[in-house]
BAGUVEX-801946 format. One line per 8 residues: number of its first residue (from 1); their letters; for each residue x, y, z of C-alpha. Coordinates in steps of 0.25 Angstrom, whole numbers. Each point is the difference from the previous one (the first is absolute). Layout:
NUM> a> X,Y,Z; ... $
This chain:
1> xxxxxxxx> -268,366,-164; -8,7,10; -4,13,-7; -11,7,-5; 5,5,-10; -3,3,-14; 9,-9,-11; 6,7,-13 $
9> xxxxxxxx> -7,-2,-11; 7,-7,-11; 3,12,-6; 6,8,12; 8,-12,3; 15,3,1; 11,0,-13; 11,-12,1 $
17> xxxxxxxx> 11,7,-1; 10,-10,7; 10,-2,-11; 12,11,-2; 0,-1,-13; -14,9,-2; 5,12,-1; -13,9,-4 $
25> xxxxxxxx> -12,-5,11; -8,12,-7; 2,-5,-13; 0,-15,5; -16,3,5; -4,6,-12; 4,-10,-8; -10,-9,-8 $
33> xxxxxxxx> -2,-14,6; 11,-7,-11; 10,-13,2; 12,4,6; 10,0,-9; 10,-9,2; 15,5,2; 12,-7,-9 $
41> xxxxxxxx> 6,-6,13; -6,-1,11; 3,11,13; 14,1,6; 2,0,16; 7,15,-1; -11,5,-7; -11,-6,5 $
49> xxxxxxxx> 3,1,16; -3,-15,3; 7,-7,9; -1,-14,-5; 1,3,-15; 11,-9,-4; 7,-6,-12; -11,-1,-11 $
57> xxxxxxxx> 2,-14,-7; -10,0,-8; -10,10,-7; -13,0,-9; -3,15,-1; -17,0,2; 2,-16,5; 10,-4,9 $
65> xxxxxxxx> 12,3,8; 9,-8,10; 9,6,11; 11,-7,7; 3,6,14; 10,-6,10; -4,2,14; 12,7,8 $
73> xxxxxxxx> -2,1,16; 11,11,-1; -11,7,-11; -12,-4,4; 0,5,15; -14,-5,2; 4,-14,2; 6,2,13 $
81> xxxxxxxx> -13,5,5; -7,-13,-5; 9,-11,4; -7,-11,8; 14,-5,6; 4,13,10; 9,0,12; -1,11,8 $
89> xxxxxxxx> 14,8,0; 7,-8,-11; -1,-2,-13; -4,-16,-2; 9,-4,-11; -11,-9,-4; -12,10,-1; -10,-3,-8 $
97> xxxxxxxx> -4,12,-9; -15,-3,-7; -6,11,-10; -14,2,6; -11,-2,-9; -3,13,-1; 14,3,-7; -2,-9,-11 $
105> xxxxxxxx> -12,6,-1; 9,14,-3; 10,-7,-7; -11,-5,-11; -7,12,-1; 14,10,-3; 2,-11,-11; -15,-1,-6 $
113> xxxxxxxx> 1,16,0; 11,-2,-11; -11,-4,-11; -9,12,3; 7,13,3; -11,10,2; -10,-9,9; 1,-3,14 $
121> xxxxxxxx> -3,-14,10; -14,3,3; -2,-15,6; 4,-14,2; -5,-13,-2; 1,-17,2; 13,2,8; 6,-12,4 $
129> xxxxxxxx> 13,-3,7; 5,-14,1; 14,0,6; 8,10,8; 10,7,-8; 14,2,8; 12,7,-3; 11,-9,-1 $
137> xxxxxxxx> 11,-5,11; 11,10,-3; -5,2,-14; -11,6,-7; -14,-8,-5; -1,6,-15; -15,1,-3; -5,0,-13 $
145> xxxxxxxx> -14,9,-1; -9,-4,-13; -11,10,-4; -8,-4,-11; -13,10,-7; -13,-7,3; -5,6,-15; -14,-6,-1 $
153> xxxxxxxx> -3,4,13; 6,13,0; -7,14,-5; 6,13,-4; 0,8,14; -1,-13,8; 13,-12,0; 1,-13,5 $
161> xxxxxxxx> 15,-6,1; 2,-13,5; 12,-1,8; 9,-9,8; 13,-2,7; 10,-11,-1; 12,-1,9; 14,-6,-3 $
169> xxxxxxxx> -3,-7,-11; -14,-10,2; -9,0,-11; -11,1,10; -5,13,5; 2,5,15; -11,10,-3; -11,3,-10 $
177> xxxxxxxx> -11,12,0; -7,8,-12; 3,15,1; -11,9,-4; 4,13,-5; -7,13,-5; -1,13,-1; -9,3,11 $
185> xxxxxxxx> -2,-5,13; -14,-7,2; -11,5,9; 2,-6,13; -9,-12,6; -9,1,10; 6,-2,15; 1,-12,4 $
193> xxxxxxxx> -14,-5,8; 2,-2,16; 5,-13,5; -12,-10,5; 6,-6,12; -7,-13,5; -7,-3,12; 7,2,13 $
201> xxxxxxxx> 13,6,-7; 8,8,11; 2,14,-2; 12,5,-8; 13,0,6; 8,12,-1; 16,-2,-3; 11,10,-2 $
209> xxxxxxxx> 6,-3,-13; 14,6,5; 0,-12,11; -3,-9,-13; 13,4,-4; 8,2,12; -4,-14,5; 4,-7,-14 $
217> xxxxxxxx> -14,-5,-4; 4,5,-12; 15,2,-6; -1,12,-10; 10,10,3; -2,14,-1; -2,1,-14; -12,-10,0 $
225> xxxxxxxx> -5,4,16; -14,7,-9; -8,-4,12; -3,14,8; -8,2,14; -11,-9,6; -6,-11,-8; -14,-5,3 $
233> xxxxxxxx> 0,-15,-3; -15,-6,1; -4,-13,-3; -3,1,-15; 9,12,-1; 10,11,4; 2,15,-3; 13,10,1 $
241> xxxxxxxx> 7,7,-6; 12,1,-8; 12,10,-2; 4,2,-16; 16,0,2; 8,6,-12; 9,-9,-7; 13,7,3 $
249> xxxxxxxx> 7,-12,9; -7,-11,-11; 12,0,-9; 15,4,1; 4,13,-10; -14,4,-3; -4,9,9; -15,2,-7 $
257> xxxxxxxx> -3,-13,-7; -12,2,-9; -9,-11,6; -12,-3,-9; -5,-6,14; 1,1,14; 4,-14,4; 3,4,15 $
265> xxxxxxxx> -13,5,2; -5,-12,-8; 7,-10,8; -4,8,14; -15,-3,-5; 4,-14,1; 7,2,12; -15,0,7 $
273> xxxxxxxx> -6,-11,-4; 12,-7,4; 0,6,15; -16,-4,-2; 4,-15,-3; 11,1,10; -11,6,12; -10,-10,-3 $
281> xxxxxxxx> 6,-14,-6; 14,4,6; 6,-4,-16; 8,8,-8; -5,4,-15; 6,4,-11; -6,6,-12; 0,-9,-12 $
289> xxxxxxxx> -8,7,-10; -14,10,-1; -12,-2,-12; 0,18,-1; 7,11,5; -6,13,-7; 8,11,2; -10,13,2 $
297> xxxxxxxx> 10,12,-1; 15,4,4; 7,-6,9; -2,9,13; 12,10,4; 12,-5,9; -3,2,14; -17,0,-1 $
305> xxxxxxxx> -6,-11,10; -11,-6,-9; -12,-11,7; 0,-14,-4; -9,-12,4; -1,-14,-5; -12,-8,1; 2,-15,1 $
313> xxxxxxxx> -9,-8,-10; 3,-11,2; 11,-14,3; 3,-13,-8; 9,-9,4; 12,9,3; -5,11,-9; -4,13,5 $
321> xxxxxxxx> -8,9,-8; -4,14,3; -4,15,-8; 8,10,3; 1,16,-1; 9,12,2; -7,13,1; 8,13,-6 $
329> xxxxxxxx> 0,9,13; -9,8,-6; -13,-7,3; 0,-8,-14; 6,-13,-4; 14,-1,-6; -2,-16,-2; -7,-12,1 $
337> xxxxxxxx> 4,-14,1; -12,-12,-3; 6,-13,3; 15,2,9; 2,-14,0; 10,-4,13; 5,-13,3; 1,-5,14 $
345> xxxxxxxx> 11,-8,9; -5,-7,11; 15,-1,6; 2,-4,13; 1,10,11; 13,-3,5; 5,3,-15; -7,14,0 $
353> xxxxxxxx> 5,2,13; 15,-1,-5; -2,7,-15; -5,12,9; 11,0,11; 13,-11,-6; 8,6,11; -8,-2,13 $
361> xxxxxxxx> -9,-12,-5; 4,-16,-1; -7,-7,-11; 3,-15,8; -5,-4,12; 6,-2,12; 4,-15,4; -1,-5,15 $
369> xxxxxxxx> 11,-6,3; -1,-12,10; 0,1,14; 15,-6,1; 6,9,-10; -10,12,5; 7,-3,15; 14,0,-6 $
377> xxxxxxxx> 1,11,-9; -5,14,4; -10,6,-10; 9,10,-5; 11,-9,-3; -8,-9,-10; -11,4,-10; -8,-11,-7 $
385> xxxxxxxx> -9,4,-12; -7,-7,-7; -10,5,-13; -10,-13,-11; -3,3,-12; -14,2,2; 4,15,6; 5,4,-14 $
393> xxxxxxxx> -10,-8,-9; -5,12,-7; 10,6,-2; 13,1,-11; 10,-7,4; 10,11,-8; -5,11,6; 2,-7,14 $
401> xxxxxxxx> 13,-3,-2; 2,14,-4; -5,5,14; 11,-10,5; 12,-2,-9; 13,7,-3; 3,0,-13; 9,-11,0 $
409> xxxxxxxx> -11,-9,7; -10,4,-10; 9,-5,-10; 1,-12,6; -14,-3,3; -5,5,-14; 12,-10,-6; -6,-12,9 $
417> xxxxxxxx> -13,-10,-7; -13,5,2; -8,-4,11; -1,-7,10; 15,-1,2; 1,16,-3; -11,4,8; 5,-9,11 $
425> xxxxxxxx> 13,6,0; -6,14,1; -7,-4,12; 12,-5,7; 8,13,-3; -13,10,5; 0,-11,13; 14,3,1 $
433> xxxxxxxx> 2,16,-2; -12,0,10; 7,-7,10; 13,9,-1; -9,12,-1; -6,-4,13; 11,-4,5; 7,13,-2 $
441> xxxxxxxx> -13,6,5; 3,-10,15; 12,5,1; -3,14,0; 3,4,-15; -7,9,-9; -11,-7,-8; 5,-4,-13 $
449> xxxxxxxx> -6,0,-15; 3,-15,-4; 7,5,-12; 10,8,9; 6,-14,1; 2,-12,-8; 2,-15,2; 10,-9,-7 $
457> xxxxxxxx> 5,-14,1; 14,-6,1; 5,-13,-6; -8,-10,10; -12,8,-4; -1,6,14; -7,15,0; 7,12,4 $
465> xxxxxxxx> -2,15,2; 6,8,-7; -1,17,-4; -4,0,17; 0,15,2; 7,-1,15; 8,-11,7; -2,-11,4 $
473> xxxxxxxx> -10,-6,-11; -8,-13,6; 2,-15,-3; -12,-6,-10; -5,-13,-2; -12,-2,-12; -10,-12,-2; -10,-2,-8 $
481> xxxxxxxx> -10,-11,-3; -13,-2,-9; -6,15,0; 7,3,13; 14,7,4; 5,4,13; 15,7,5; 6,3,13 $
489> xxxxxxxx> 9,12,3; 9,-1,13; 13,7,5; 8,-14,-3; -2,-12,-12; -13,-7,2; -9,-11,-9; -14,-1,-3 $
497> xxxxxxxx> -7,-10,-8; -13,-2,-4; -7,-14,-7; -12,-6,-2; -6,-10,10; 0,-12,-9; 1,-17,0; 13,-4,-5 $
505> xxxxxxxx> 4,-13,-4; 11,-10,7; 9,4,-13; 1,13,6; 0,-1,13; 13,-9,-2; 5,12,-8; -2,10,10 $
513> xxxxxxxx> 1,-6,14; 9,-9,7; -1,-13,7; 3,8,13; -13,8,-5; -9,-11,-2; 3,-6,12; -4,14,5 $
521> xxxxxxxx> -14,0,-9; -2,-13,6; -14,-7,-2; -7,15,-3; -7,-4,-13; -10,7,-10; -3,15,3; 10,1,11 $
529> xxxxxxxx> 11,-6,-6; -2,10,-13; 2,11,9; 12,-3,7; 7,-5,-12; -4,15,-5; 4,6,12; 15,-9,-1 $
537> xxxxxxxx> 0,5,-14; -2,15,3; 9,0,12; 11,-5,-9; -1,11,-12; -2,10,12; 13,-4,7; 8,-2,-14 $
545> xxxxxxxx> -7,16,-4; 6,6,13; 13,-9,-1; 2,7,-14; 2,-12,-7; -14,-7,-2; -4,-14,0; 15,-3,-4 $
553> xxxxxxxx> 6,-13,-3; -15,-5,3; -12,1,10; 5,-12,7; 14,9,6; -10,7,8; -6,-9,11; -11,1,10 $
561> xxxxxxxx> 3,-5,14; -13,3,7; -14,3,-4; -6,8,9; -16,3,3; 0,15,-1; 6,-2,-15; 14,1,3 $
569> xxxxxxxx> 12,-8,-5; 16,-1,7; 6,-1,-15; 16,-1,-1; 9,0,-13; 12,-9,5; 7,6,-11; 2,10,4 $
577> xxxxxxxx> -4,-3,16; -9,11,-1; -14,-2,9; -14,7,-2; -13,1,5; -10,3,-10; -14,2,3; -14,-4,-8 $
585> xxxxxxxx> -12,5,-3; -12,-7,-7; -9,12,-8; -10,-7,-7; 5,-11,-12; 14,9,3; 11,-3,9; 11,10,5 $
593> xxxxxxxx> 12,-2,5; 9,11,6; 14,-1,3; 4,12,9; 14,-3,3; 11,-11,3; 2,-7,13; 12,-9,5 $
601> xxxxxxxx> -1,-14,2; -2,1,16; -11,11,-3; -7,-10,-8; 1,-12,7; -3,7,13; -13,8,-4; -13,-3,5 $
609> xxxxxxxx> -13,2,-8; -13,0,5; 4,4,15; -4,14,6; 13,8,-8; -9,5,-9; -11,5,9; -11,-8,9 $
617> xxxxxxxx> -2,-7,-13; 3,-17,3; -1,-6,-14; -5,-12,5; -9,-2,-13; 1,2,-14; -9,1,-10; 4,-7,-15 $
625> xxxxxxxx> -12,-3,-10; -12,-6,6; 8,-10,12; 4,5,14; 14,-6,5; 6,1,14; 14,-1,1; 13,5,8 $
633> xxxxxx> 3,17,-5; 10,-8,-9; 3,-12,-6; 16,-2,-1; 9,-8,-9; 4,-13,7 $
């Protein structure tokens, strides 16, 4: 830290006296350096003050000792504030409550006190986290917490305790480290030296770290929001400061948890390399292990405002590393951290957009329609979004569907196989609630969270809304192809589809078209003729999506009875003497088809593409693969 002042000597340096159990800190000090004596059991929550002693399953007195610990969200009140689903003014149903890596770094420390009553945690070492731990959909996550006396390297006044944590069950860790416990803290390190920035670095940017919160680059809550003032990021570091909160809030029936600890404050200290990342690289990082943490005295009083700083030593892959230190408010250093290791997500911006504002951001994209549907149907009474899997590539696929889903829906998706058909159908439902959300929006709504509503589909699979907080709720229409899905929203039933531009073969063009049709795709051969078979396909499966039925009996009950150069088809169902006009749009390999609403007989028959209804536009030419073709606006069924 930026001091000049003097460090304790070793003998100066303050008594640990963190556990209750020490009854006499005068007689504790004066005692000789001896073992600690191990207990008959091991410490009991009521006695010992900490909060995540649980159920002791397994004890070597001097050796070894397991705790089970079941997280509760009613109990453990910190979860709320680190929950990386939020919704602004309710309560997502679907939240997703981590522990931070900082409180597993608590929980194993409370239980590795249990073998040495007398000595405190004077340090930490080789932390590594591999997975998330997450308390459980309507349940709790038990985790089991083994601690485990390193003898041979361990000495009389100075422990080491491996430790690790393992959630519901898995035989694999979550999270191991080795505690280091003594009777005396160790004399604090030098300060970290100054950052060497390279050539040409611009000067530090100043950033108010309440904005850093208010704007949601990060999601603490109150309890984990350490980060206090104006940070200075520079280019190979950043310096602030941090405010020690006490732990009061952090857990439901204790009102002074006995916290061996600080894991706010520790977590805060994280919290700046990850607004470093996120200023320079625009990624979010998460801590995901450290080589050492030495801790150089007591934790500082509830209240005090303490100087941080990071320095930035280095980036591998997606690893960041960086030293880190807290100073004690007094001029001297409370702890030092050599190798925080931070791991970092290089998600797109559209999807840190909408994790830091779900109810005024769309993750999709919005989709043109074409100039026919555009001219027809006002913007407000139609939405069309449309979102590929490249947007969410990087990112979980069951923590997306978290931000999206209703319970019932992230039953359904967690119950469908794994990818691609289950990531396929979560695009098409995030396509969807953003369409009715924008929709809502056009219409003059409030803006919606998208899991203030929920999607359902009846018996001819056909999507609805349902859960739609005012009245009425808009019409859907899904599709989705390859790594693509797109849906429109409108104030009456409406059709998308959406396929790849392929050759077909003369077996299904038999099956999908009829002689009438043929006659229509006349001598068009090669890459034309793919695309307008894709473009008849399309317009049937959008007509059969807004009639609410589907393709149904077959393809062929849907006919074609002009082909129009702007894209369009007259389309009628003699079935049911219904006629439609849908619109095409060719987006790369993809086509789209919309369907926007029904027209009579006369209506279709009598409608005239490519003239100046649509604007000064003429369609007089139209562009399909790598040939030019003139011909009449449309080209009718004899």
């Amino acid at each position: 830290m930026d001091t000049a002042s003097t460090m304790p000597a070793r003998s100066a340096a303050p008594l640990v006296a963190r556990l209750q159990e020490m009854r006499d800190l005068r007689t504790q000090d004066a005692a000789p350096a001896t073992p600690p004596s191990p207990p008959s059991a091991p410490l009991l929550p009521a006695a010992a003050g900490l909060p995540f002693l649980g159920t002791v399953t397994g004890y070597q007195p001097g050796v070894q000792v397991a705790v089970e610990r079941p997280l509760l969200p009613a109990r453990d009140r910190y979860l709320s504030d680190h929950d990386f689903v939020q919704a602004p003014g309710m309560r997502n149903p679907n939240c997703y409550p981590v522990v931070p890596m900082t409180m597993s770094l608590e929980m194993m420390a409370e239980v590795a006190a249990c073998l040495v009553p007398g000595l405190g945690v004077t340090g930490i070492e080789d932390v590594n986290a591999v997975r998330w731990i997450v308390a459980g959909d309507g349940g709790a996550a038990v985790l089991r917490v083994e601690a485990v006396i390193d003898l041979s390297s361990s000495t009389p006044d100075r422990y080491r305790i491996d430790a690790r944590i393992c959630a519901d069950g898995d035989r694999q860790p979550s999270i191991s480290a080795r505690l280091l416990f003594g009777r005396r803290y160790p004399v604090a390190p030098p300060p970290l030296p100054p950052a060497e920035p390279p050539a040409g670095a611009a000067a530090p940017v100043l950033f108010d770290t309440a904005s850093a919160y208010a704007q949601r680059l990060m999601f603490h809550g109150p309890s984990f929001q350490a980060m206090h003032g104006i940070a200075r990021l520079g280019a190979e570091d950043v310096r602030g400061e941090l405010v020690v909160r006490a732990p009061s809030t952090l857990f439901a029936g204790t009102e002074a948890p006995q916290l061996l600890l600080d894991p706010a404050l520790l977590d805060g200290l994280g919290q700046l390399v990850a607004l470093w990342s996120f200023h320079h690289h625009r990624q979010a990082a998460f801590p995901v292990g450290l080589g050492r943490l030495t801790l150089c005295g007591p934790t500082p009083p509830a209240g005090s405002v303490v100087p941080a700083r990071a320095v930035i030593r280095g980036r591998q892959l997606k690893m960041l590393v960086a030293d880190l230190e807290v100073g004690d408010g007094r001029g001297g250093t409370w702890l030092r951290i050599d190798g925080w290791r931070a791991w970092q997500f290089a998600w797109d911006a559209r999807l840190l957009a909408f994790q830091r504002d779900p109810v005024r951001q769309l993750l999709s994209d919005a989709q043109d329609l074409p100039v026919p549907a555009a001219a027809s149907s006002p913007s407000a009474a139609v939405q069309c979004r449309r979102i590929g899997a490249a947007r969410v590539a990087r990112f979980d696929a069951a923590l997306l569907a978290r931000h999206y889903l209703q319970p019932a829906e992230l039953a359904r998706f967690q119950a469908l196989p794994a990818a691609p058909r289950r990531t396929a159908w979560l695009l098409g439902r995030v396509a969807a609630k953003d369409a009715a959300r924008a929709w809502h929006l056009a219409q003059g709504g409030m803006a919606l969270h998208p899991g203030d509503f929920a999607i359902d589909n009846d018996a001819h699979g056909q999507p609805h809304v349902t859960h739609w907080p005012d009245s009425p709720a808009p019409h859907l229409s899904i599709a989705h192809c390859g790594e693509e899905a797109v849906a429109l929203a409108g104030a009456t039933p409406v059709g998308i589809d959406l396929e790849t531009v392929a050759v077909r073969d003369e077996a299904c063009e038999q099956a999908v078209t009829t002689a009438a049709e043929r006659e229509l795709l006349g001598v068009r051969d090669g890459a034309v003729r793919a695309a307008w078979l894709t473009r008849l396909w399309c317009a049937k499966e959008a007509m059969g999506k807004r009639m609410g039925s589907g393709v149904v009996p077959g393809p062929r009950h849907f006919e074609a009875q002009a082909l129009c150069a702007d894209g369009s088809l007259r389309m009628w169902h003699a079935a049911s003497g219904t006629g439609s006009i849908v619109t095409t749009l060719r987006s790369g390999e993809y086509m789209l088809a919309f369907d926007l609403g029904p027209r009579g007989a006369a209506a279709v028959r009598e409608t005239k593409f490519g003239e100046t209804k649509y604007g000064e536009t003429k369609f007089r030419e139209t562009k399909l693969g790598e040939t030019k073709t003139k011909e009449p606006p449309c080209k009718e069924s004899p």
